[in-house]
Steps between C-alpha positions, in 0.01 A plus 500: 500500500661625861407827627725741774358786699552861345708667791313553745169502325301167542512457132594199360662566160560189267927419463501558161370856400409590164729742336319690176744790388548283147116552401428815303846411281600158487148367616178594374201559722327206395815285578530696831162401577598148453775529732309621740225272490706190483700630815182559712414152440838386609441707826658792483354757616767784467555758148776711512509809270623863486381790372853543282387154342555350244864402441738635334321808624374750240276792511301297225441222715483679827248425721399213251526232729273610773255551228455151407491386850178729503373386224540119639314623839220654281442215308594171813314685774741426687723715674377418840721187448822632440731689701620811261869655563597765267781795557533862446784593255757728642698730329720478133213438333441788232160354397334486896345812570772701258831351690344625867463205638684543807321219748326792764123580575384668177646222298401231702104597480499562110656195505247276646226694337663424146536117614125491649405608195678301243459174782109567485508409876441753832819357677805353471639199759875647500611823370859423485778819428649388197888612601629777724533853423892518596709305274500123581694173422226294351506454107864419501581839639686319814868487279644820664161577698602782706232620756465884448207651686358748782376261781255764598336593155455142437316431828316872457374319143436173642292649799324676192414161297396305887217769532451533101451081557272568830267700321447277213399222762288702701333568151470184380677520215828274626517211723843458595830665362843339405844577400734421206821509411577597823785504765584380856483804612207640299243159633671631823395847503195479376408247735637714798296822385139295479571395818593846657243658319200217452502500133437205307763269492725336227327155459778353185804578302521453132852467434726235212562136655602176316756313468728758357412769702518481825564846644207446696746326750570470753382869664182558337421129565555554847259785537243325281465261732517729838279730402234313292565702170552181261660498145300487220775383300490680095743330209486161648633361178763779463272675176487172363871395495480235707308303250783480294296666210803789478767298524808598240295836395238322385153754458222308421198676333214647735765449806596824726824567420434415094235864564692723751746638355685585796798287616387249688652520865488170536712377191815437651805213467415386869109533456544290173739263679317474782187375317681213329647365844121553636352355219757178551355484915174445357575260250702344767146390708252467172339904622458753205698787595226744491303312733823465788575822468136616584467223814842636605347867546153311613679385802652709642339648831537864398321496232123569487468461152676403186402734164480274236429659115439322169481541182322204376256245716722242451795697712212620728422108574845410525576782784154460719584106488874621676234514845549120481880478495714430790845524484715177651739591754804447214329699250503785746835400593602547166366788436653685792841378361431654169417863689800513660677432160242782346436682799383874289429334134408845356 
């Protein structure tokens, strides 16, 4: 396993990073339990959850997730191993604390007191704000994304969550705090108001990366890297698409998009395309496509971590083993070819 530092921390967090929102619906606890001791014998020492978990999101399965992580710290004795990063839900939800979930101070606490409690822990590593309050481009919202906002409520609410976050450290309760589904200039402001004000500051971003989405470039990238607030980089494997297993509508039974019954955003003609011409790259040099895709996002020098989810051990094996792929210099060439040809596949 390969580790990078956590911001500015002195943590070293494992590459790949656990991602668990499929267990409490797809997975059971016990097989979530597998996952995650399998993957601390691989070395990874990073879980990512959310309180909104698991997914599709549901008020039956709300909260769910966390649950069985607790349940696997209960029984492993072993939480002082792991780094834990979970997120506060922010608002649409109607099942969160009855639709008020707008991400401020009063939220924010019963938050983390809900995910203490269903984590059966007295901290968490990263407390990570799920998406932003204003509306946001992330989840495919960036076709006709118009920014629409008051500057100075945003930074009134954001000075709000900094000291919310300060207060939780100073009581123990959260280590370090994180972003998601962010923007240039929301990593920006934040990280200009902890400064100005000595609040904790924004150690990661959780925000889409893989080979079909790449909004991450080239600004946030660029501020990644200044400001030592790396990517952990969600949807790695586009939902699953990537793997070719929803290629020509295919659903297959137990999968994501066979149980959501939402649209997925990712089912498009130049998502499905895409996948063929990436599937024929790694073909091309004898790599499973799954695997390339997940070194692609492993190397590059934003990113702190890659999010990797699974429903079965035998995809959880296949995407830890990706820590072991390098990409030639003409697969990468390739690739980049095939981006500008599919530069926004969905």
């Amino acid at each position: 396993m390969l580790y990078n530092k956590l911001g500015r921390t002195g943590i070293e967090v494992s590459t790949i990073c656990l991602g668990t929102m499929t267990w409490g619906l797809q997975n059971t606890l016990e097989e979530g339990h597998e996952q995650m001791d399998y993957a601390l014998e691989q070395g990874i020492n990073f879980f990512d959850t959310a309180e909104m978990y698991a997914v599709p999101p549901s008020a039956e399965t709300y909260g769910k997730t966390e649950t069985i992580i607790g349940e696997w710290f209960a029984r492993s004795k072993k939480r002082n191993e792991i780094i834990l990063a979970s997120k506060v839900a922010g608002a649409g939800v109607p099942w969160v604390r009855g639709g008020k979930n707008k991400i401020d101070r009063k939220n924010i606490f019963e938050a983390v007191e809900d995910s203490l409690r269903r984590l059966q822990t007295d901290y968490i590593d990263l407390y990570q704000l799920h998406w932003p309050n204003r509306e946001f481009y992330h989840f495919s919202n960036h076709w006709g994304y118009r920014a629409r906002f008051s500057a100075q409520k945003q930074e009134e609410n954001f000075l709000e969550v900094l000291e919310t976050l300060g207060e939780l450290v100073k009581a123990g309760k959260i280590r370090y705090a994180g972003l998601s589904n962010e923007t240039a200039w929301g990593m920006m402001k934040y990280l200009q108001l902890a400064e100005k004000h000595a609040l904790p500051r924004m150690v990661s971003i959780q925000n889409e990366y893989s080979l079909l989405c790449r909004l991450f470039e080239p600004d946030l990238q660029e501020i990644a890297l200044a400001e030592d607030i790396g990517l952990l980089a969600y949807s790695p494997l586009g939902g699953g698409i990537i793997s070719g297993k929803y290629l020509g509508g295919a659903r297959p039974t137990g999968t994501r998009w066979a149980i959501d019954g939402r649209k997925p955003q990712r089912d498009t003609q130049a998502a499905q395309d895409a996948v063929r011409a990436y599937m024929e790259i790694a073909k091309k040099y004898g790599l499973d496509v799954c695997q390339m895709a997940l070194a692609f996002v492993n190397a590059q020098p934003f990113v702190t971590a890659n999010i990797i989810g699974a429903t079965s051990m035998e995809q959880l094996k296949n995407n830890i083993a990706s820590i072991d792929v390098t990409l030639s210099k003409e697969c990468l060439a390739d690739i980049a070819a095939l981006r500008k040809k599919y530069p926004m596949a969905y």
